[in-house]
One Martini backbone bead per residue (centre of mass of N, CA, C, O) as a GRO file, in nm:
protein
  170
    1UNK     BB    1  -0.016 -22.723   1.594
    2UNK     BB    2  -0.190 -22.450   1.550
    3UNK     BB    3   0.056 -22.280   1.508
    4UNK     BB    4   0.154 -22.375   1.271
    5UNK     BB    5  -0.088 -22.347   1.060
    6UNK     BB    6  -0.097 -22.025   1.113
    7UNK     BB    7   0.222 -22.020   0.971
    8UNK     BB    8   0.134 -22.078   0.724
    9UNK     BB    9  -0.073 -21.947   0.638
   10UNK     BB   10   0.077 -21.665   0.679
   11UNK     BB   11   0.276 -21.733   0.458
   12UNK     BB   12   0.080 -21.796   0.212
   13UNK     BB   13  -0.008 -21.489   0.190
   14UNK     BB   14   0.230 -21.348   0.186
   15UNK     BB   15   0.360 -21.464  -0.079
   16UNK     BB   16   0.102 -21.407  -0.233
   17UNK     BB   17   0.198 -21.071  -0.236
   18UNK     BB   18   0.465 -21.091  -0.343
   19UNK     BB   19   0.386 -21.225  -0.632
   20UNK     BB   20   0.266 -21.126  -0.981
   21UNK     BB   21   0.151 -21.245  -1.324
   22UNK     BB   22  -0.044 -21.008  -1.357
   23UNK     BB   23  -0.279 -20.859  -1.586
   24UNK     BB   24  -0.432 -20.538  -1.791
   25UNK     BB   25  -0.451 -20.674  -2.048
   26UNK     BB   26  -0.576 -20.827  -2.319
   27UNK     BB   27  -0.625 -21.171  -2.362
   28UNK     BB   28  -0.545 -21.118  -2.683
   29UNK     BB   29  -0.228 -21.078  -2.561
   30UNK     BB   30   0.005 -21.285  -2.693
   31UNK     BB   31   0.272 -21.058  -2.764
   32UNK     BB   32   0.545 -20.905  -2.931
   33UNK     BB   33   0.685 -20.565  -3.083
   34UNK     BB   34   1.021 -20.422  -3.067
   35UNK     BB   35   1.108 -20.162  -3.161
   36UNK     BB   36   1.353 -19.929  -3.212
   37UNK     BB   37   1.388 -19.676  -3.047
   38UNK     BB   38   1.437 -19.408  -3.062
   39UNK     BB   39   1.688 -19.080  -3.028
   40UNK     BB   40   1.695 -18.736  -2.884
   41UNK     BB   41   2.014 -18.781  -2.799
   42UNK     BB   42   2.348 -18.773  -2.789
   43UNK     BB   43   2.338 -19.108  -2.706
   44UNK     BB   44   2.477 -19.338  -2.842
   45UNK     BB   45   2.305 -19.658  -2.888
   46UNK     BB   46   2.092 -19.666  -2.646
   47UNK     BB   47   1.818 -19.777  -2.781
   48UNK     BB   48   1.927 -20.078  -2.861
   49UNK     BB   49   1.991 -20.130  -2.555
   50UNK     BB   50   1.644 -20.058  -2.454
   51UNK     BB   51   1.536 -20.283  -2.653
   52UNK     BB   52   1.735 -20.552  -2.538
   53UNK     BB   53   1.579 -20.496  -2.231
   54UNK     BB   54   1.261 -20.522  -2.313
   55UNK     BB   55   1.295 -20.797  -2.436
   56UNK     BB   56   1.364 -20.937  -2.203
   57UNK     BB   57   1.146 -20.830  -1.989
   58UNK     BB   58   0.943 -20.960  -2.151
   59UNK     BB   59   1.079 -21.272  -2.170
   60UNK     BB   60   0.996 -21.349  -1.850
   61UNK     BB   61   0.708 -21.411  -1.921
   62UNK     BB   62   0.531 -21.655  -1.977
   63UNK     BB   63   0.291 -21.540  -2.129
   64UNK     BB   64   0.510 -21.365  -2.321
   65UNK     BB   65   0.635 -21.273  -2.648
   66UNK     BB   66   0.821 -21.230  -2.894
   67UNK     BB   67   0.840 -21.098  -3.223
   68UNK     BB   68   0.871 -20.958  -3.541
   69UNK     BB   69   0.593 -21.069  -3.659
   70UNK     BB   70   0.272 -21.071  -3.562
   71UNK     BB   71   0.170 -20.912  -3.356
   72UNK     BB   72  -0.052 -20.844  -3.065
   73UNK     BB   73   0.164 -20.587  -3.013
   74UNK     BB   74   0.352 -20.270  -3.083
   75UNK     BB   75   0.633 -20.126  -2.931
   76UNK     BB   76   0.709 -19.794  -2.904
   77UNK     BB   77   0.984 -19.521  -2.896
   78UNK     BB   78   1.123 -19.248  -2.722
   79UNK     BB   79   1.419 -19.102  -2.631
   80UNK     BB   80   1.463 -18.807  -2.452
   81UNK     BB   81   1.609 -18.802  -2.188
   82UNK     BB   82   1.992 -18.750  -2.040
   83UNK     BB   83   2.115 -18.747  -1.729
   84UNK     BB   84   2.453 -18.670  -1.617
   85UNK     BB   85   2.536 -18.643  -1.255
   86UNK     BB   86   2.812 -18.589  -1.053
   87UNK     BB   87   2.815 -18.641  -0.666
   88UNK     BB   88   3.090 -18.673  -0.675
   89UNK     BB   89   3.460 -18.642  -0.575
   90UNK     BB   90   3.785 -18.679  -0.545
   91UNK     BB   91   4.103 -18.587  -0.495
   92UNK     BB   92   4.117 -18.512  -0.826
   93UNK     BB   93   3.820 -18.420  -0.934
   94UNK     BB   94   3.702 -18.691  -1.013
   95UNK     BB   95   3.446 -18.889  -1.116
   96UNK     BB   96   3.309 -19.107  -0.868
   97UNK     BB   97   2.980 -19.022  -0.880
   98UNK     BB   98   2.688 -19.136  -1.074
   99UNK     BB   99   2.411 -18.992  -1.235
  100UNK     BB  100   2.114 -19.186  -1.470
  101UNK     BB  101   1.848 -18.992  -1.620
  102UNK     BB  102   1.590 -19.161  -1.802
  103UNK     BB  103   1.367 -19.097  -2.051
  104UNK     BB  104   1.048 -19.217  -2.211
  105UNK     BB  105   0.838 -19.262  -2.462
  106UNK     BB  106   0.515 -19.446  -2.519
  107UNK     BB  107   0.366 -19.747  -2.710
  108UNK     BB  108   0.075 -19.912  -2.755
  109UNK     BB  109  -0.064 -20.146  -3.036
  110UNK     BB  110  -0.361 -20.311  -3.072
  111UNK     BB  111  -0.453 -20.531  -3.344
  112UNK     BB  112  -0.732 -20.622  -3.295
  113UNK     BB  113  -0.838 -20.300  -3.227
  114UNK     BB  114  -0.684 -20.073  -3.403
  115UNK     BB  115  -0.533 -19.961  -3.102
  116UNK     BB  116  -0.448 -19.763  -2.842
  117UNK     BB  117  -0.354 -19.844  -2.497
  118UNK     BB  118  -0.094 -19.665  -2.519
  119UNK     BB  119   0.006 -19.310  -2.499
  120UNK     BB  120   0.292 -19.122  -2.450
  121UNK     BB  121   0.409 -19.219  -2.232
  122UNK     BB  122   0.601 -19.147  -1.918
  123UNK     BB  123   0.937 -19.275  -1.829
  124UNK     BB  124   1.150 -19.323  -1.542
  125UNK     BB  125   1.540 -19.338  -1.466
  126UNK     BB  126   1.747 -19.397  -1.193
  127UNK     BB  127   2.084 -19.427  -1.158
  128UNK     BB  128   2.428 -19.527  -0.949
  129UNK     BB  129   2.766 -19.495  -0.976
  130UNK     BB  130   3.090 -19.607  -0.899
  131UNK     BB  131   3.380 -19.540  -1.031
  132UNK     BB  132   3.666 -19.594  -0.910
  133UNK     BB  133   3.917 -19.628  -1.168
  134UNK     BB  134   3.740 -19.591  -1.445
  135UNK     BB  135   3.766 -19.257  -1.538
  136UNK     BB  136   3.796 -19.180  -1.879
  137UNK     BB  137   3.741 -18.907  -2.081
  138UNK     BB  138   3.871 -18.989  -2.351
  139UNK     BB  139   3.723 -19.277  -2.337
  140UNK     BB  140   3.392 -19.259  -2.234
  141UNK     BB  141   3.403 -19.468  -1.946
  142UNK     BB  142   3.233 -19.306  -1.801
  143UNK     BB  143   2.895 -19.423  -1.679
  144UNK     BB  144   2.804 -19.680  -1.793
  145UNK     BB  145   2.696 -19.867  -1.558
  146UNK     BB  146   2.459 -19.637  -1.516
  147UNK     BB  147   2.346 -19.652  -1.807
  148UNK     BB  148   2.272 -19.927  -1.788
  149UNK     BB  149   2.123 -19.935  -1.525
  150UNK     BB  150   1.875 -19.711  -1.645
  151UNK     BB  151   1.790 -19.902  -1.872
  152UNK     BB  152   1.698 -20.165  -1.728
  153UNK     BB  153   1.516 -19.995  -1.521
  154UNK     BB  154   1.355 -19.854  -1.792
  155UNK     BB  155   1.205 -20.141  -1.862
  156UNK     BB  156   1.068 -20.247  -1.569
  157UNK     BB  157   0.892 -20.012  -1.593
  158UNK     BB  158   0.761 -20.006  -1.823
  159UNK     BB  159   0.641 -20.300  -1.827
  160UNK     BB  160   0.474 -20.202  -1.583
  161UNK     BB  161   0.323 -20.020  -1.723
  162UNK     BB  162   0.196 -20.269  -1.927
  163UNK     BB  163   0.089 -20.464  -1.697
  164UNK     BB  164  -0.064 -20.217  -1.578
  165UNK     BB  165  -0.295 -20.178  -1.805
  166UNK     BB  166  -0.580 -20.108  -1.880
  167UNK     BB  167  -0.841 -20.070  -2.040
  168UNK     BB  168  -0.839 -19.759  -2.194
  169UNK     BB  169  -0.559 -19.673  -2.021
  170UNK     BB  170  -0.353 -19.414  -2.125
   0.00000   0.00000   0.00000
């Protein structure tokens, strides 16, 4: 009997350690405005396809909301550099694994103190698809996978970036 509550009690803190909804914003932000990020690279659309992973991302928050306009924080941001490198190829020469890593710079501007709570921050996000008789070339339909990819994962760290920020670190 001893040792099952010694293991309850164990599960209990482990699963504590596990997953927190704690953030370091300051509590007078309940929302968020996702403006469409920049795109300073040749890949067309990934801005849109960045900025729909972001409100997603940020909705999952119990916490906080995106909305339109009268938002409690700002986000804006622009993609900087987009890297396709083909890792594998097939029998044929064609890229059967690709690697795309992108980077972009963000910010965070909080309208009750009208100050930048994060400015021009730089975060990275890089992922692997395997193309296996995907990959057109013609039709632009290589790496897409990766990219989407890379996109959401470059959302999820965004936002953990953005939830673990001091008040006054930028």
């Amino acid at each position: 009997m001893l040792l099952r509550k010694i293991l309850t009690l164990a599960l209990v803190v482990v699963a504590g350690c596990a997953y927190s909804t704690q953030t370091r914003l300051p509590a007078s932000i309940h929302s968020f405005s996702v403006g469409v990020f920049g795109n300073s690279t040749e890949y067309l659309s990934i801005e849109g396809r960045l900025t729909s992973n972001l409100i997603a991302e940020i909705g999952r928050s119990p916490r906080y909301t995106v909305v339109n306009d009268r938002a409690d924080a700002e986000l804006s941001g622009t993609i900087i550099e987009v890297r396709q490198t083909v890792l594998e190829y097939d029998a044929n020469n064609q890229p059967r694994n690709m690697q795309t890593t992108i980077r972009a710079r963000f910010s965070l501007f909080d309208r009750a103190s009208n100050s930048f709570l994060i400015e021009n921050r730089e975060v990275s996000s890089s992922q692997s698809s395997t193309l296996a008789g995907r990959y057109y070339p013609a039709s632009g339909d290589g790496g897409e996978n990766a990219m989407d990819a890379a996109l959401q994962e470059l959302a999820r760290v965004l936002v953990r970036s953005i939830m673990l920020t001091k008040t006054g670190d930028r």
